[in-house]
N, C-alpha and C positions, 0 to 999 in steps of 0.2 A: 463603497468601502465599508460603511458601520453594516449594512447588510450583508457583505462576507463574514464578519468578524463576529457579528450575532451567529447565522451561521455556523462560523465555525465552533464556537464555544456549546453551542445547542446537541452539534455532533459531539463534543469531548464527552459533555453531561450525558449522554443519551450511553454511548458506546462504555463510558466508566460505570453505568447504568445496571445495566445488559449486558458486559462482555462474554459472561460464560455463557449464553445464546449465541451472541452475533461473533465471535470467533469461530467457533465450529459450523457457524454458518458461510462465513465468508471462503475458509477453508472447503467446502463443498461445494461452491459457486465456482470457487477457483480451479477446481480439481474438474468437475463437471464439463467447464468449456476447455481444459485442454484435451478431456478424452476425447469429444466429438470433435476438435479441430485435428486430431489425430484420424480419428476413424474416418471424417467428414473427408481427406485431404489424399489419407494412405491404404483405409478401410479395403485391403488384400485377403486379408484374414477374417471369414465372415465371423465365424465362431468370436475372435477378440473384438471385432467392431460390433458385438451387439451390445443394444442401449439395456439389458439387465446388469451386463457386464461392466459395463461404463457406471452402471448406478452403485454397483455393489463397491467396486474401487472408488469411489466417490465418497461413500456414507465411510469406507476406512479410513480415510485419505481425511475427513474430517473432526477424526479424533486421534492424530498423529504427528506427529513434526511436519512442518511444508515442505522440509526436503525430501519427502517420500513422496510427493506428489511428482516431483523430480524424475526419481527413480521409479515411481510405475510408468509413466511418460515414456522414459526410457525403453522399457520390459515391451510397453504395449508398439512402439517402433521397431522394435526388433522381433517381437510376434508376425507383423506387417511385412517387413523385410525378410524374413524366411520366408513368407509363403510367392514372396514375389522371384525373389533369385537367392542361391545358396551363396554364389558369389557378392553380392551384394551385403547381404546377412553378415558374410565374416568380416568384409570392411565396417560395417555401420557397429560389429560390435565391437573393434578395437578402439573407431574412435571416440564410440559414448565410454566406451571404460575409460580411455585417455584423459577425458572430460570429468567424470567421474571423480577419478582420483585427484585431478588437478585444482577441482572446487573443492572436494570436502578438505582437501592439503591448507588450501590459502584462503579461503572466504564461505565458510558454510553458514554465517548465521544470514547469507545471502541467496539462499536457496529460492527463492521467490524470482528472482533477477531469471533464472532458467526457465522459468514458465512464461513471464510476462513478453519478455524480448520480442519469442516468437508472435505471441498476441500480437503488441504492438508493428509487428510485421505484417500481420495478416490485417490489422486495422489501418494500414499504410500512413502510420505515426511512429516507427523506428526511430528516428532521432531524438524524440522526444526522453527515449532510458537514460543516454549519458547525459544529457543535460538536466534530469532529475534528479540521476544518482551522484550525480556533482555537486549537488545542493545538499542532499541527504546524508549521503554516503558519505564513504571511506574509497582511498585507491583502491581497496583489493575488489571494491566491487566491480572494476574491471575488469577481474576474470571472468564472473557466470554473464558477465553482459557479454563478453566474446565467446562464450560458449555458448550462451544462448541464440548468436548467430550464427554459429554454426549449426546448431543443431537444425534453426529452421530451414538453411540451404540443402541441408542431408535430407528432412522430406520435401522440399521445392523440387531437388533434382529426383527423387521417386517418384514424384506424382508425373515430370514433364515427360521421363524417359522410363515409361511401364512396358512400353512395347518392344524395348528393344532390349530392357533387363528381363523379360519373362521369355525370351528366345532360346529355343534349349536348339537348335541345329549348330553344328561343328564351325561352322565360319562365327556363330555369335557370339559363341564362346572364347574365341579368342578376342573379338573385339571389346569383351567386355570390362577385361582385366584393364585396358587401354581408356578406355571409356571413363572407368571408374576411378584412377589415376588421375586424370587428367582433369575432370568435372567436381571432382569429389575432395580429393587431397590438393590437387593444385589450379582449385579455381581462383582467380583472382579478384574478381569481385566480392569472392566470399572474405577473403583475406582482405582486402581494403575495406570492406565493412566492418570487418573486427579491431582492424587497427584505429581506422580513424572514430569509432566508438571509444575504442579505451584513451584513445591520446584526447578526446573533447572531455571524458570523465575527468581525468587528470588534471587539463588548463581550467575545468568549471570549479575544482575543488580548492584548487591552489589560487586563485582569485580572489571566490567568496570568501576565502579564510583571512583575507587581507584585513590591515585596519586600516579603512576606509569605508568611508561615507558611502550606501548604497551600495555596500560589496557585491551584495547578492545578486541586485540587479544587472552591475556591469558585468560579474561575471555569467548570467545568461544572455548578454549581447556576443561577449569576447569568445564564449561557449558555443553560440552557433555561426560565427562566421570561422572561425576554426573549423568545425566541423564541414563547410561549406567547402572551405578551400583547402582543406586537405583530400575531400573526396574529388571536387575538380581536379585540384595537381594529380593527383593517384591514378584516376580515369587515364588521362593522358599518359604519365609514363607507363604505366603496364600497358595498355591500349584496352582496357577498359568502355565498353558502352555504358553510358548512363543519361537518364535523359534528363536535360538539364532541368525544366520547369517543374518535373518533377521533385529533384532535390531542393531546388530553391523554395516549393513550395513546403515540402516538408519540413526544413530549416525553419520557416515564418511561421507555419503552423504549430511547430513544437515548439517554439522560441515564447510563443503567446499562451502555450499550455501552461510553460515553465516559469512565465509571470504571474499564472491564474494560482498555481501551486505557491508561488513567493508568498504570495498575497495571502493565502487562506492557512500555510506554515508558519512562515516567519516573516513577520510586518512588526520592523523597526521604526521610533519617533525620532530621528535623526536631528530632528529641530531642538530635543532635551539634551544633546550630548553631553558627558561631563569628563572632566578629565582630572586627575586623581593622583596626586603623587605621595610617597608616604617611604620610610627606609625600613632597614633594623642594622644587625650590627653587619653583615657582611653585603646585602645590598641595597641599590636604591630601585623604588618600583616606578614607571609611570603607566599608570592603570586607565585606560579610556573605556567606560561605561553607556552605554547606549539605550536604553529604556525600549522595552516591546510594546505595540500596542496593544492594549486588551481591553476590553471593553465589559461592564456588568450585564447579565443579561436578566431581564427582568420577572420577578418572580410572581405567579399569578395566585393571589391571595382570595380565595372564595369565605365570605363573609355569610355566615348564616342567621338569619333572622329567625325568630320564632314568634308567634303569637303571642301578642297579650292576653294573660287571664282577666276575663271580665269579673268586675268589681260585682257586690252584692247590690241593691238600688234599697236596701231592707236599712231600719236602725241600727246602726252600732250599737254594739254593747260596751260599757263602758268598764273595764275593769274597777272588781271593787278596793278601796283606800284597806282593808281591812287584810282584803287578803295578799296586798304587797306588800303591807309587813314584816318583818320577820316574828318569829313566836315569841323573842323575849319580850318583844315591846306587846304584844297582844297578852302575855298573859296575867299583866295586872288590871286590866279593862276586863275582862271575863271573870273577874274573882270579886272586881265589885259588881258584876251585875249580879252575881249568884248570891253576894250579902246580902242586896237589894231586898232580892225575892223572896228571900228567906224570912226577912221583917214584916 
């Protein structure tokens, strides 16, 4: 525990440090791994999937707002999507404009939530965003979390079904409209994963906020068995496949992210609690007080030694009585000595 907390105080210090480096750095890092999970996943478009391409959007992408990281994402999907079907293309770009406008409406200083989602899908840790962004967040950040699943199931279904969306004969063309319908607008997995994201955001935010002991923690228990059993329930009523050890395992996985996160965020000393009441004229307050922990981290003091000058091994000289005088007192002794001599 004191070695998270060191830790994490070493990162505030470092990154308060450096930040006008390591933001346009991280911003680059970020921007970097979504173009090659895009290229890596959808890469139809040879010309958009090259890695100069990806560089140059990246080194932009790292001196801009993150929500353009967003929207070239976007641009570089729908470059992808043209060159694979036209019909494909016109759906994918009504729904990222959908998307679009519906983030920057209600939660854009959440423009990150659209990049990461898909990550953590592709890292097979999805569950872990609304039980983060429950802790961190705000409700509205359940919209880019439900947009950011969709967004990864629009290239999931590109990448699974390439051969049957790049079909230009007369019978594919009508299956496609069909296809796309069905897989795309009304897939239901895709839509149980967005709901039951935003409803665990929701229960993790409205818990933590309680005033209660260990809010945070209970609400990442209460956080992933919600999440747990609303995708169970879900599965079953739509008829949903999902394989179960997989979600259970994901739930415990993210559950234990979401304690590592507590921990190195927001670590309360629950054992100081105070409790504080106090009025004025229209009301009475009762104030409970919780102390964080924080810990000093220790500052490394480099003491510099220098060498001794060696002494002389010769006789000192003794300053003469005569000449620490000052002159008024010196100069009636030098006025007798010159009478002296005189006689």
């Amino acid at each position: 525990m004191t070695t998270l907390l060191e830790l994490r105080e070493k990162i505030k210090i470092f990154l308060g440090k450096y930040d006008i480096y390591m933001i346009p750095l991280m911003k680059f890092l970020l921007a970097i791994i979504t173009f090659a999970m895009i290229n890596g996943n959808v890469g139809f478009m040879e010309r958009a999937a090259s890695p100069a391409i990806s560089m140059i959007l990246a080194l932009m992408c790292s001196f801009l707002p993150v929500n353009l990281i967003a929207v070239f994402g976007g641009i570089l999907i729908l470059a992808h999507a043209y060159a694979l079907s036209l019909e494909f293309f016109a759906l994918a770009f009504v729904v990222i404009l959908l998307m679009v406008l519906l983030f920057f409406r209600t939660a854009p200083q959440y423009g990150y939530l659209l990049i990461l989602t898909p990550i953590a899908f592709v890292l097979k840790v999805p569950y872990l965003v609304p039980l983060a962004m429950g802790l961190v967040g705000s409700p509205a950040a359940a919209v880019p979390v439900a947009c950011g699943t969709i967004a990864y199931y629009l290239l999931h279904y590109m990448k699974l079904n390439t051969t049957m969306l790049s079909g230009t004969d007369t019978e594919s063309m009508k299956q496609k409209i069909t296809y796309l319908i069905d897989n795309v607008v009304r897939n239901k997995e895709m839509l149980l994963m967005a709901v039951a994201f935003a409803l665990t955001l929701l229960i993790v935010y409205v818990v933590r906020r309680m005033s209660i002991d260990y809010a945070w923690s209970i609400a990442i228990g209460v956080g992933a068995v919600a999440e747990l059993v609303v995708l169970l329930t879900g599965s079953m009523i739509f008829g949903v496949t999902l394989k179960l050890l997989g979600v259970l395992a994901g739930c415990i996985v993210s559950a234990g992210l979401a304690f590592l996160l507590q921990l190195t965020v927001f670590s309360m000393d629950y054992s100081r609690t105070e409790y504080v009441q106090f009025e004025d004229d229209e009301y009475y307050y009762y104030v409970k007080a919780v102390p964080k922990l924080t810990i000093a981290v220790p500052e490394k003091r480099v003491k510099k030694i220098s060498p001794q000058k060696k002494q002389t091994t010769g006789r000192k000289k003794l300053p003469s009585t005569t000449a620490r005088r000052p002159a008024e007192h010196r100069a009636p002794e030098h006025r007798e000595q010159r009478e002296h001599a005189h006689r």
